[in-house]
Biopython code that builds the backbone (N, CA, C, O; Angstrom):
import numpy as np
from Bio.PDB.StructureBuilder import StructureBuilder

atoms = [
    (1, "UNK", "N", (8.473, -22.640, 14.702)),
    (1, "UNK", "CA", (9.432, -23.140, 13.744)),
    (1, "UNK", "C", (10.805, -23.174, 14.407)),
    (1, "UNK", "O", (11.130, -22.196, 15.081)),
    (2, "UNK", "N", (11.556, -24.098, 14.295)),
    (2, "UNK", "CA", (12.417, -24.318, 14.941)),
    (2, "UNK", "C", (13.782, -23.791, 13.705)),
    (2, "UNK", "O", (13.763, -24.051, 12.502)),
    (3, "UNK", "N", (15.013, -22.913, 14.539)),
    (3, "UNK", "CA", (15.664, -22.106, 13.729)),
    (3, "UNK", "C", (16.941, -22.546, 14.095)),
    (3, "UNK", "O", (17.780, -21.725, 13.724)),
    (4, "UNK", "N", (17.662, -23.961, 14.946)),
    (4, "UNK", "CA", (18.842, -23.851, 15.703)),
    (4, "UNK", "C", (19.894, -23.960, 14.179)),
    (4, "UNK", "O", (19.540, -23.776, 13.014)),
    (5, "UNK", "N", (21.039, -24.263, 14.629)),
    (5, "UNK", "CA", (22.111, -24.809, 13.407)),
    (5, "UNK", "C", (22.083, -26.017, 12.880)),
    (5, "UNK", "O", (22.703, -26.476, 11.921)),
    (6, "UNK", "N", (21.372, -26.454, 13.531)),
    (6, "UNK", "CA", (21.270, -27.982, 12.802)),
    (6, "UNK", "C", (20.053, -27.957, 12.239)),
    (6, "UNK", "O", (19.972, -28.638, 11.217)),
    (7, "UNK", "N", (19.381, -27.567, 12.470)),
    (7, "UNK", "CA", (17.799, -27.657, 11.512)),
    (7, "UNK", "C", (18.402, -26.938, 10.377)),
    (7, "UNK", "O", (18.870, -27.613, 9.460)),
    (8, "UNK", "N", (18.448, -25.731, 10.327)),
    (8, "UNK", "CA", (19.021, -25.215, 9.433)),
    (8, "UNK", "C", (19.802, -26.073, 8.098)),
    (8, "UNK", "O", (19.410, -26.172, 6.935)),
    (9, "UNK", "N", (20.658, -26.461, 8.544)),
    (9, "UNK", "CA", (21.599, -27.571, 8.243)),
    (9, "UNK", "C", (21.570, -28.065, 7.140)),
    (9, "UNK", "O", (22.267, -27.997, 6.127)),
    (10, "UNK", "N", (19.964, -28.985, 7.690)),
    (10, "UNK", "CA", (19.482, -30.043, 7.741)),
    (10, "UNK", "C", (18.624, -29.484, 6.528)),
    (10, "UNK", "O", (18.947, -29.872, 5.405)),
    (11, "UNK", "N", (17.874, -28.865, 6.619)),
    (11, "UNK", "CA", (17.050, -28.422, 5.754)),
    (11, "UNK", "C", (17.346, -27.584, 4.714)),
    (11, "UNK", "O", (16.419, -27.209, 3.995)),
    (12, "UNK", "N", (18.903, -27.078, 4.415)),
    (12, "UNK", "CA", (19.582, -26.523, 3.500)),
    (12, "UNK", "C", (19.746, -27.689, 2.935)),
    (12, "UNK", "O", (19.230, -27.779, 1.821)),
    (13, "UNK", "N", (20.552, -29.055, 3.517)),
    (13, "UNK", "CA", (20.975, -29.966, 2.606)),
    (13, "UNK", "C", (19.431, -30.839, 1.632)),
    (13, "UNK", "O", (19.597, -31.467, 0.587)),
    (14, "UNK", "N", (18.438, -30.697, 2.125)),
    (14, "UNK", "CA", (17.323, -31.208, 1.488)),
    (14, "UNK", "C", (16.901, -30.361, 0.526)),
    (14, "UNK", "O", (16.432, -30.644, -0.576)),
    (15, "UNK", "N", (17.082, -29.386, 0.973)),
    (15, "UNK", "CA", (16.826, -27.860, -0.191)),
    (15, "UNK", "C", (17.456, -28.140, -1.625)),
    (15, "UNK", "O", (16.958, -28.208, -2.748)),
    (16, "UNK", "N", (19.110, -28.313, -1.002)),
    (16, "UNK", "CA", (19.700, -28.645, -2.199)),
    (16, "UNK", "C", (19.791, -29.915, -3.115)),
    (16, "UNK", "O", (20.301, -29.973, -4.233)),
    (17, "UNK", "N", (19.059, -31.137, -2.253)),
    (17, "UNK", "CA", (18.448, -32.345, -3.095)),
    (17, "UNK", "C", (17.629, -31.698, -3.962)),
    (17, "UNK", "O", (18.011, -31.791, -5.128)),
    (18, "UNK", "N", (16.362, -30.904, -3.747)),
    (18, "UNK", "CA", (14.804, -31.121, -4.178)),
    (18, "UNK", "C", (15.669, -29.969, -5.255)),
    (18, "UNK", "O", (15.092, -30.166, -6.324)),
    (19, "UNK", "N", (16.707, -28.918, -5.509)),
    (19, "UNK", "CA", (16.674, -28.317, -6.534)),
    (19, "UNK", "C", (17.389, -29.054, -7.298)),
    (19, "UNK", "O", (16.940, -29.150, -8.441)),
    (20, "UNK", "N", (18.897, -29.937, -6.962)),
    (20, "UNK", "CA", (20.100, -30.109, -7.748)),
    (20, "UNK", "C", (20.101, -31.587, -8.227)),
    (20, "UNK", "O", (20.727, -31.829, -9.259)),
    (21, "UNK", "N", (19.567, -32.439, -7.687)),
    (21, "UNK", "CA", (19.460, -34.197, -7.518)),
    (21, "UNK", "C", (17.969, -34.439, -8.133)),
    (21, "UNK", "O", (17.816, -34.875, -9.274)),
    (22, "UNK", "N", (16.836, -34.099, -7.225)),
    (22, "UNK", "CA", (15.556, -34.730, -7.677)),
    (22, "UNK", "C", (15.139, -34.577, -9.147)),
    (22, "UNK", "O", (14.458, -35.440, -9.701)),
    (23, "UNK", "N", (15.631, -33.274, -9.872)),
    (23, "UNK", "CA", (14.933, -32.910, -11.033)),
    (23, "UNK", "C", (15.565, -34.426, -11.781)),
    (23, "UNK", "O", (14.887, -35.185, -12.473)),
    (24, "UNK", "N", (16.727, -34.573, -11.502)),
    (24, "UNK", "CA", (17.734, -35.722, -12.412)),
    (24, "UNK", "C", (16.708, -37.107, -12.529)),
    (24, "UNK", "O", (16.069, -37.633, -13.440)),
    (25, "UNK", "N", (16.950, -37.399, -10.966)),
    (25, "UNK", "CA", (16.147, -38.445, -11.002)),
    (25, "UNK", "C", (14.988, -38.979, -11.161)),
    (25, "UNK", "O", (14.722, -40.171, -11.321)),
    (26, "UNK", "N", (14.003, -37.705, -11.099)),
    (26, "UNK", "CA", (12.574, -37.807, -11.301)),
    (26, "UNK", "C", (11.864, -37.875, -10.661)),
    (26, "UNK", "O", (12.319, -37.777, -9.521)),
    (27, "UNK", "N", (10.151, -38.094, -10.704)),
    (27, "UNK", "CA", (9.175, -38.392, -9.580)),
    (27, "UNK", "C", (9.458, -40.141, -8.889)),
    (27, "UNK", "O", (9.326, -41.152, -9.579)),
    (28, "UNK", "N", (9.727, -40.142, -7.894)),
    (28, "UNK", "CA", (10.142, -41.479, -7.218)),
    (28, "UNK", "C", (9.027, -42.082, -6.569)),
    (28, "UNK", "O", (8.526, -43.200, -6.690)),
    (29, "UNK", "N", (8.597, -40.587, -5.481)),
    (29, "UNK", "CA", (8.552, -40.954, -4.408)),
    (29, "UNK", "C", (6.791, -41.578, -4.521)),
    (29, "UNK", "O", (6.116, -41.489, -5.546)),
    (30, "UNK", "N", (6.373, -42.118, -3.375)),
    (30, "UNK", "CA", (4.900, -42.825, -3.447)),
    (30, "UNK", "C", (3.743, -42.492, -2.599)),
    (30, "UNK", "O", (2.616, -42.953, -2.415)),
    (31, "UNK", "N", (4.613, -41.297, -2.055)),
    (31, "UNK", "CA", (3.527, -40.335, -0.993)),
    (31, "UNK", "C", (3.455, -39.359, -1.414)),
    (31, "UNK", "O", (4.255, -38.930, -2.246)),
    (32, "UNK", "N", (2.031, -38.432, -0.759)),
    (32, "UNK", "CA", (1.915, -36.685, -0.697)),
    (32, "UNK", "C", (1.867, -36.063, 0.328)),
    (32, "UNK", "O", (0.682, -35.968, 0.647)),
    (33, "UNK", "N", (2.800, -35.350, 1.362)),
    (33, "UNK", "CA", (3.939, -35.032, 0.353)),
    (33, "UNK", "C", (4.924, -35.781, 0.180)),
    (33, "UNK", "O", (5.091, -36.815, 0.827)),
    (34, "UNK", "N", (6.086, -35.155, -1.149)),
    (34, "UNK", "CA", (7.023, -36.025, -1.093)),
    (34, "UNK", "C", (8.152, -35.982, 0.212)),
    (34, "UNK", "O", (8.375, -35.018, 0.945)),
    (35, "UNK", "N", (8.661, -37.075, 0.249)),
    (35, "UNK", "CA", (9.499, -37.731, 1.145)),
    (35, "UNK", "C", (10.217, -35.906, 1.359)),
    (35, "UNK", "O", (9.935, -35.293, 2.389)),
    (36, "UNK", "N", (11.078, -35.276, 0.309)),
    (36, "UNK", "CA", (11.591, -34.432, 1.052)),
    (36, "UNK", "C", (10.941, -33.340, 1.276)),
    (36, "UNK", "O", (11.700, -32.518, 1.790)),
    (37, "UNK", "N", (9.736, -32.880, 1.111)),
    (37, "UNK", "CA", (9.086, -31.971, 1.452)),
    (37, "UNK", "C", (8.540, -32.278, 2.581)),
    (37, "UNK", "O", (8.132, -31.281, 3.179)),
    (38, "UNK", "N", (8.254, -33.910, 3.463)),
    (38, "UNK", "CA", (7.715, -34.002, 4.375)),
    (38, "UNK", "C", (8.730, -33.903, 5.411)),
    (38, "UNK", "O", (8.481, -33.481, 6.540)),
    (39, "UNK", "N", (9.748, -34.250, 5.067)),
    (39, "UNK", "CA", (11.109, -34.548, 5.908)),
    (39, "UNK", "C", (11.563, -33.000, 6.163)),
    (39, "UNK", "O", (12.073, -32.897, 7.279)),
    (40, "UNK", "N", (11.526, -31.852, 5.493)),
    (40, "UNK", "CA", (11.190, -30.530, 5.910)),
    (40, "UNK", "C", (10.611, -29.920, 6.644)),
    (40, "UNK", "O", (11.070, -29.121, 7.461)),
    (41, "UNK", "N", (9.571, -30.192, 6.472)),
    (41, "UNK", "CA", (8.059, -30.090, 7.090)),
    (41, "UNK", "C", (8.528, -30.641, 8.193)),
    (41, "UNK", "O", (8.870, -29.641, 8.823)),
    (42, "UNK", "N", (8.783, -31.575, 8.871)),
    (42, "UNK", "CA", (9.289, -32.345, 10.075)),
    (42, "UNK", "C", (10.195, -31.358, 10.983)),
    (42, "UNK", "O", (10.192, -30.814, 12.087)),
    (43, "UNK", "N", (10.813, -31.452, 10.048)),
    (43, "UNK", "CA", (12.090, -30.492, 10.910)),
    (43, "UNK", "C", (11.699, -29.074, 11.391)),
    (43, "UNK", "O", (11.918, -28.694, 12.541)),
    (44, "UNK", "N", (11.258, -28.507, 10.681)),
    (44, "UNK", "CA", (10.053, -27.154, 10.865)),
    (44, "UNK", "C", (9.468, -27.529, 11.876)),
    (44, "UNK", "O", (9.827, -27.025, 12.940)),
    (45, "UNK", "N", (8.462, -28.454, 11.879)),
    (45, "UNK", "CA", (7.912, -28.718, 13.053)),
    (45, "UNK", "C", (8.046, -29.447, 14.548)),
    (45, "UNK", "O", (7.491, -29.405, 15.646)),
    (46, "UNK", "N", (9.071, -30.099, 13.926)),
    (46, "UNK", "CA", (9.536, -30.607, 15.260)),
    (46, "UNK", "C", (11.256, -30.792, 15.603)),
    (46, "UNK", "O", (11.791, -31.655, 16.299)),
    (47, "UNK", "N", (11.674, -30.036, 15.101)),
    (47, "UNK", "CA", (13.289, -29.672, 14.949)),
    (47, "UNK", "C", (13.958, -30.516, 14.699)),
    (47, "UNK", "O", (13.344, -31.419, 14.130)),
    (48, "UNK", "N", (15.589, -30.816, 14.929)),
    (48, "UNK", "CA", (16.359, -32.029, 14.455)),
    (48, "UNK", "C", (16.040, -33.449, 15.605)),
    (48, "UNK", "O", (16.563, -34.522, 15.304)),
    (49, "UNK", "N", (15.506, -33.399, 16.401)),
    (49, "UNK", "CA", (15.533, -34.910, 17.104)),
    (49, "UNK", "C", (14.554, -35.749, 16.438)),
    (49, "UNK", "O", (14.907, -36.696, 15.735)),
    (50, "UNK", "N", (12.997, -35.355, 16.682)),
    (50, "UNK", "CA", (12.342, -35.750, 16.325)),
    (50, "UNK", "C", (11.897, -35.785, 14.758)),
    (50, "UNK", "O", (11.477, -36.687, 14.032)),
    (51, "UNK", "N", (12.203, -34.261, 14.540)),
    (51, "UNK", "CA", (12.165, -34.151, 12.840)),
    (51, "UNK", "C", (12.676, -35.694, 11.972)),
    (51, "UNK", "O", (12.088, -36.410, 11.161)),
    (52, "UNK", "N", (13.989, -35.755, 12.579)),
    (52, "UNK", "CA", (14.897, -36.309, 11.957)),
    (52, "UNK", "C", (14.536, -37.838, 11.926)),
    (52, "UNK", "O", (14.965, -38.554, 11.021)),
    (53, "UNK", "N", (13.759, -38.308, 12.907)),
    (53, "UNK", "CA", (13.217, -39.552, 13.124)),
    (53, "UNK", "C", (12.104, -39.911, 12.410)),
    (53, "UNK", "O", (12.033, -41.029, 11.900)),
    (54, "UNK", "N", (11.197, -39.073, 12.305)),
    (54, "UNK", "CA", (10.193, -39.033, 11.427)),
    (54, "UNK", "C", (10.496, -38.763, 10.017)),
    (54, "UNK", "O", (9.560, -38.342, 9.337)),
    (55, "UNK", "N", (11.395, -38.895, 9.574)),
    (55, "UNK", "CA", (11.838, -38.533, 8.191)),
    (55, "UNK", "C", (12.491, -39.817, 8.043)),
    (55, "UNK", "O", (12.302, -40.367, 6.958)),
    (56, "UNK", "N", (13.347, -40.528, 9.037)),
    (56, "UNK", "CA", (13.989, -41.808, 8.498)),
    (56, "UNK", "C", (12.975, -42.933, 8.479)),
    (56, "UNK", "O", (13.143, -43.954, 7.812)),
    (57, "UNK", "N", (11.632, -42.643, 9.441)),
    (57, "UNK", "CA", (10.543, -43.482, 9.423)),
    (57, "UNK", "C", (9.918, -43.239, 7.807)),
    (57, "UNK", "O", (9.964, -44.143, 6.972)),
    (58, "UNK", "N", (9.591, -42.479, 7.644)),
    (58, "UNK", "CA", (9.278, -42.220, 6.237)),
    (58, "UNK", "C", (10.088, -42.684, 4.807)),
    (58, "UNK", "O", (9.699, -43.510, 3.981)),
    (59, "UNK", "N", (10.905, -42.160, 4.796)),
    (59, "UNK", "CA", (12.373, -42.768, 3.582)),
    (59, "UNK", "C", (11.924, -44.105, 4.031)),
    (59, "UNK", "O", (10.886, -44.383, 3.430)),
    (60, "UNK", "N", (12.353, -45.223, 4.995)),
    (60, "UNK", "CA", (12.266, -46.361, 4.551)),
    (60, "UNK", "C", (10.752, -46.681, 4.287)),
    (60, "UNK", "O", (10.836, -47.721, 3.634)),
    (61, "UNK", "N", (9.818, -46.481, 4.375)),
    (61, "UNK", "CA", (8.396, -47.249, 4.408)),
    (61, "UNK", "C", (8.391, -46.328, 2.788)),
    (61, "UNK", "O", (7.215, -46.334, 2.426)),
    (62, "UNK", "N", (9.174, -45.646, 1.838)),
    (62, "UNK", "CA", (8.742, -45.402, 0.235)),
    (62, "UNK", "C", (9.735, -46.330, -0.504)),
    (62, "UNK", "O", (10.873, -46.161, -0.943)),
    (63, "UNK", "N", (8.765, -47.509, -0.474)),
    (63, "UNK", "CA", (9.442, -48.485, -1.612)),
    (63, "UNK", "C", (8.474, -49.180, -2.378)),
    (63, "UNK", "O", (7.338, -48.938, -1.970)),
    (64, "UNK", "N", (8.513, -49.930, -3.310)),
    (64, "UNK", "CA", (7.539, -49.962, -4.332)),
    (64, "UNK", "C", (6.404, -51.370, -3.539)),
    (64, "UNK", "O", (5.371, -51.777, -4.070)),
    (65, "UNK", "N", (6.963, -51.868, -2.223)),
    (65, "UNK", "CA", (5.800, -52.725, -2.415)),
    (65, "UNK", "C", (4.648, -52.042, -0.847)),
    (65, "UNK", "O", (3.818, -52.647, -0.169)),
    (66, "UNK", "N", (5.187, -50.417, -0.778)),
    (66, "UNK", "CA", (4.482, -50.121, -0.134)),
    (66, "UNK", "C", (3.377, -49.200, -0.889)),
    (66, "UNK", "O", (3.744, -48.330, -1.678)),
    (67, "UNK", "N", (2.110, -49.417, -0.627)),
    (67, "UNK", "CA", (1.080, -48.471, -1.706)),
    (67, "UNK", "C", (0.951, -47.095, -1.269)),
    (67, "UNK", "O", (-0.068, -46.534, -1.671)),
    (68, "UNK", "N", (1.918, -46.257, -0.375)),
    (68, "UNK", "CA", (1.873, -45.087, -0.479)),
    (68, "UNK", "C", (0.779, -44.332, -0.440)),
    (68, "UNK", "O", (-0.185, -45.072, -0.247)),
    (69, "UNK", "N", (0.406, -43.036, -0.544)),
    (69, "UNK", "CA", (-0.979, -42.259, -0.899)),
    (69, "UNK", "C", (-0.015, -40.854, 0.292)),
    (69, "UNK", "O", (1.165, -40.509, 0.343)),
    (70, "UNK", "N", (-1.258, -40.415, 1.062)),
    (70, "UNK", "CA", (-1.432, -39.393, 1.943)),
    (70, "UNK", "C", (-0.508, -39.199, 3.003)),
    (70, "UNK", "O", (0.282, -40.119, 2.789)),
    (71, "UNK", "N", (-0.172, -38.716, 3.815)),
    (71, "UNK", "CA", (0.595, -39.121, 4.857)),
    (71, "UNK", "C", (1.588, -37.617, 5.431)),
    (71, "UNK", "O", (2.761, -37.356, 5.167)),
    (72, "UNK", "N", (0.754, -36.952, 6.148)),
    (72, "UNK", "CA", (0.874, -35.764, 6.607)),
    (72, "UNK", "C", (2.301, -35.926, 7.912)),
    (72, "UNK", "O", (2.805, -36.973, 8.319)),
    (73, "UNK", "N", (2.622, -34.589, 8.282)),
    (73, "UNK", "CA", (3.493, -34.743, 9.291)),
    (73, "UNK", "C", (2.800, -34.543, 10.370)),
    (73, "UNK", "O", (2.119, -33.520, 10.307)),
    (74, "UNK", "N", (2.698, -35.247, 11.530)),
    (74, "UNK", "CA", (1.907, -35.423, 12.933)),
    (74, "UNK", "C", (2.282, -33.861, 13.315)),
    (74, "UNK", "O", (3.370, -33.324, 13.106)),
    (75, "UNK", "N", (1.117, -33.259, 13.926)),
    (75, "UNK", "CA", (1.417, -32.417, 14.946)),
    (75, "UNK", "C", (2.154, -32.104, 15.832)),
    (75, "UNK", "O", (2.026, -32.907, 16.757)),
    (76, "UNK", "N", (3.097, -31.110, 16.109)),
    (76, "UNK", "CA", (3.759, -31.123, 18.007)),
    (76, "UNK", "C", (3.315, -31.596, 18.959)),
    (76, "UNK", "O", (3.898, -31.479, 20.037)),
]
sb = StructureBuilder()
sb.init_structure("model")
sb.init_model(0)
sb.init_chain("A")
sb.init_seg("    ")
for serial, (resi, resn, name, xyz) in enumerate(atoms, 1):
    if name == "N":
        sb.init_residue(resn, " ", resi, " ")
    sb.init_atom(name, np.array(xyz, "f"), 0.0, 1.0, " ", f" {name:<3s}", serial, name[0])
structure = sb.get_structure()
């Protein structure tokens, strides 16, 4: 698990989406997991470079004319 200051960061500010923002807006997203639990999960696993890439790959491909489903975070 990757622990630098920017993961950290990074994953405080998503923390504070999924408690303070998401409840507002509701269930959106069109994958499992959701966008910010995977985008977590990312960063955990592969810290801020790659984390961070794989999370902006994700956010854009959840839009409604994509059919969504499964979609795990790749291995190290």
């Amino acid at each position: 698990m990757h622990q630098d200051p920017l993961t950290r960061l990074l994953r405080a500010l998503i923390r504070g989406y999924q408690y303070l923002l998401s409840p507002l807006l509701g269930s959106r997203c069109r994958f499992y997991p959701t966008c910010s639990h995977y985008c977590r999960e990312a960063l955990e696993r592969h810290g801020p470079g790659r984390g961070l890439w794989l999370c902006l790959h994700r956010v854009l491909r959840c839009h409604p004319l994509h059919p969504g489903g499964h979609d795990p975070v790749p291995p190290p």
